[in-house]
N, C-alpha and C positions, 0 to 999 in steps of 0.2 A: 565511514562508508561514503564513495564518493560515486555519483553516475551521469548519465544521461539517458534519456530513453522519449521514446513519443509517445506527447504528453495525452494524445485520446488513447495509448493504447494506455496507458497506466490510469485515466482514469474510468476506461471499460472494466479494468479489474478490479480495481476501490468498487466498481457501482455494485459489482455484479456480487462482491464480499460485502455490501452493507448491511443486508440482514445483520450481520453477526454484531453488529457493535450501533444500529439506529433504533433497534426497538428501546422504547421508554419504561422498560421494565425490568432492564438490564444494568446489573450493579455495575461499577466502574470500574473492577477487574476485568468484566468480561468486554470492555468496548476498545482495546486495542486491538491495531493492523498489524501484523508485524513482517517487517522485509526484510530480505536476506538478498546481499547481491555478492553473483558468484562472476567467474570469467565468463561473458558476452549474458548475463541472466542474472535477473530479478525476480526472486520469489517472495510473492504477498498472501499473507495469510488471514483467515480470523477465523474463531474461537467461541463457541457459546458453548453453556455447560449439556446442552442436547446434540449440540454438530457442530461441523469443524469444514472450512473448505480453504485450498489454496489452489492461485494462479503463475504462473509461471510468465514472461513475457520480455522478448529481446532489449536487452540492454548493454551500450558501452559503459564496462564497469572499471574505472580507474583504482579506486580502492576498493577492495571487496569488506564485507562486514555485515554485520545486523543490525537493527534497530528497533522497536518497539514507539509506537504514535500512537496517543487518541484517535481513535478512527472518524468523529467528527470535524475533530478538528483535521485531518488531514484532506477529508472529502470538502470540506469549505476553501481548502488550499489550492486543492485540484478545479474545483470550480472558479477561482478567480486568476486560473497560469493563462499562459497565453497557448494557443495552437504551436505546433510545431513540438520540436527536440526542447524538452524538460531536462535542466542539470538539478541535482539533487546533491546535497552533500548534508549529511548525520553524522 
């Protein structure tokens, strides 16, 4: 999976899905994000065993694919990118 996209808008959808993968009471199964990039679109998701939410949001997607991330660790990822067009490759 290979992308680009801007980088506050991918990390407004990491914030807005963190419930699912920051609470501290949460097994380690349940704490992945998982994205799906399709042609001009990036879907991010997450998962607790109560509820379930995904975002959707504009992307140049050079290779399409899936992947699956620690959702902490990618929300600490997203906090130290720079502004602007985020490339991402999984």
């Amino acid at each position: 999976m290979k992308l680009s996209c801007d980088a506050k808008s991918l990390s407004t959808a990491a914030h807005a899905l963190s419930p699912f993968f920051s609470s501290p009471g949460l097994v380690s199964g349940n704490l992945l994000i998982h994205l799906e990039a399709t042609p001009n679109r990036l879907q991010c998701s997450g998962h607790s065993r109560e509820m379930s939410g995904s975002l959707s949001l504009e992307a140049t997607v050079e290779l399409p694919g899936t992947a699956a991330m620690d959702g902490r660790a990618f929300m600490r990822y997203l906090r130290e990118a720079p502004d602007g067009q985020l490339a991402l490759t999984l």
